[in-house]
N, C-alpha and C positions, 0 to 999 in steps of 0.2 A: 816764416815757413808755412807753406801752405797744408791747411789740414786735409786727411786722407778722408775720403766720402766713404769708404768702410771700416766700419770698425773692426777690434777682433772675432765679435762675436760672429759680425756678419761675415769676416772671411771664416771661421770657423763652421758656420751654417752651408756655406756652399762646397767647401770641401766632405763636410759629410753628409750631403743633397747629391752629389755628381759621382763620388762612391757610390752612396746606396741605389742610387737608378743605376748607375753603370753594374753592380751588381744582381741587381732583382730582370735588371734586363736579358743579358747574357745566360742566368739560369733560366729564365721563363720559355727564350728563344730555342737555349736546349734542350730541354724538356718538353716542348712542343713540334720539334723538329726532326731528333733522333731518336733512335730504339736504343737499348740499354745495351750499352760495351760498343757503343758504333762509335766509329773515330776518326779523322778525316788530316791530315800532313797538313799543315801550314805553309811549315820551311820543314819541307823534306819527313825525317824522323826526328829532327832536334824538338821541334814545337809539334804537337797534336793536342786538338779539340779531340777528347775519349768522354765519353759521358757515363758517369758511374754515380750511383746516390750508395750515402751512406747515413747511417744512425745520430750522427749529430756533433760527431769531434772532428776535427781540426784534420786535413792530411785523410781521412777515410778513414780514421781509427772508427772503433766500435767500443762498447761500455757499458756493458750487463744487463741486456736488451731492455721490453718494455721499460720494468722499473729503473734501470739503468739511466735510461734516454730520458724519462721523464723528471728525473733527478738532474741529470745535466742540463737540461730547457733551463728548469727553475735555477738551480747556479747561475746560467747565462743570463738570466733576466734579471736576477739579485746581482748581478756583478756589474752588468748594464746600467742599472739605473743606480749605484755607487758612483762609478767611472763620471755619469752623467752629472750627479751632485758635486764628485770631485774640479770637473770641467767650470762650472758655475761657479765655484767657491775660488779658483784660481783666475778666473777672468776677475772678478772682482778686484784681485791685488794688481795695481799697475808692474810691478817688478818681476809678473812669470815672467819666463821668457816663450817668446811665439812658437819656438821650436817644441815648448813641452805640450804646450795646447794642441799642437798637428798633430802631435805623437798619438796623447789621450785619447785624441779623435779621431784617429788612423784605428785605434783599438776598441773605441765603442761603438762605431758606425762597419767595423767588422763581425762584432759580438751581432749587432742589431740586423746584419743580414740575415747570416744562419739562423737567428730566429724565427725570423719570420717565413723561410723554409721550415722549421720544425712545427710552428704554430697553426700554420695556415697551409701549406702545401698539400696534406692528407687531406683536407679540407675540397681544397679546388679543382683537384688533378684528378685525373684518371690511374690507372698502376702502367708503369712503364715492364713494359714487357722487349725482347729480344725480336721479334718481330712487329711488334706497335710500337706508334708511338702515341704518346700519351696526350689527350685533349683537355682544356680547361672548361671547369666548370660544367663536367658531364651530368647527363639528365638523370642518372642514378646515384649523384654524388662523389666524391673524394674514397680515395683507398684508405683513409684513416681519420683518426679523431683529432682535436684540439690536443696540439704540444705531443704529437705523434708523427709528425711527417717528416719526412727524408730529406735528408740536404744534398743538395745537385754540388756538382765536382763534374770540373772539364776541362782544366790548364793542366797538360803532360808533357814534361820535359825530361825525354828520357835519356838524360847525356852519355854517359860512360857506353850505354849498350851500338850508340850512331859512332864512338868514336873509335874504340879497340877493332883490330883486324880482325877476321872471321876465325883465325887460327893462332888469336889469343890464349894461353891458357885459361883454362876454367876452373872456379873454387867451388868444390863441390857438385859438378859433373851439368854445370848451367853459366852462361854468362850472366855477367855481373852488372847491373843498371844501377847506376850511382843513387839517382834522383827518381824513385820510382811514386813518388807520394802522387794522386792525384787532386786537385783543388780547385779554388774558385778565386774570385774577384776578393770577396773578405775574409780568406784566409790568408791570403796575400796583404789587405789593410791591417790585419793584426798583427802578422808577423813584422812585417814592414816598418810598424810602428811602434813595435814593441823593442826591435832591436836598436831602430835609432835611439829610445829614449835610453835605453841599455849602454848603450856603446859611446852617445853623444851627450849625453843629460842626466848619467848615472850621478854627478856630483849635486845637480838642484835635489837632487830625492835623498842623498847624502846629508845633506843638509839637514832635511827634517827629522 
């Protein structure tokens, strides 16, 4: 049998190399492009590019501001570099299976996005305003400090609201948007990877 010229590590490495630029891309490009709640159709109203920054969780949630947000950096960093130890210690056993190591690394090279929007973004950016747009690395510096900046969000799929007729009933005197969370590249890696490991690999974690 011929042997594979990568290993796991290696394909591990490029799946969470091709994330995280796909990632830091696509925010940097929005963040340098659009002004803040500007939104552009893909495919119609199904898909919209909406650019919105939020505090630091998952979906636009928010989380008891400054001290808040600076408590959740640090979780995400502490939970990061576990996940990353976790990853190493299970390549080592020949008998994980490949599919948990994608998962892990679907969930820590989604963690290690948003960080480095929190860590670095106030840093290098400009403040995104409703008529600016925001420039990197301006001559007056960043809108914020170290593990204070804003995480960019710009994948909106607003289902239920593209699909019901105009003369649907209404709950509560508004239509209803199924799917209204706005997000990115690695909240989509996490969730992604969290549910496969959930749904497909809950029995190896069973295990231990």
């Amino acid at each position: 049998m011929r042997k594979s010229k990568f290993s796991r590590g290696n394909i591990l490495a490029i799946i969470i190399s091709s994330i995280l630029v796909l990632d830091q891309f696509s925010k940097i490009w929005i963040k340098t492009h659009f002004t803040l709640h500007q939104s552009v159709n893909i495919l119609g109203k199904w898909f919209q590019l909406y650019f919105v920054e939020n505090e630091g969780m998952a979906f636009g949630m928010v989380f008891g501001g400054d001290n808040g947000k600076l408590i959740l950096s640090l979780f995400r960093v502490a939970l990061s570099i576990f996940i990353m130890w976790y990853i190493c210690r299970l390549l080592k056993k020949p008998d994980t299976p490949m599919g948990v190591l994608v998962g892990l690394s679907m969930v820590f090279v989604g963690a290690i996005g948003n960080i480095i929007d929190c860590a670095f973004y106030g840093l290098i950016f400009s403040e995104s305003g409703v008529t600016e747009v925001a420039t990197m690395f301006p001559p007056g510096g960043g809108y914020g400090t170290f593990l204070h900046g804003k995480v960019v969000d710009m994948l909106y799929f607003p289902l239920i609201d593209t699909v019901l007729p105009e003369n649907f009933p209404i709950w509560g005197g508004r239509r209803f948007v199924f799917f209204q969370f706005i997000f990115n590249v690695a909240d989509s890696a996490i969730t992604c990877g969290a549910l496969y490991l959930l749904i497909f690999k809950y029995k190896f974690f069973s295990k231990k």
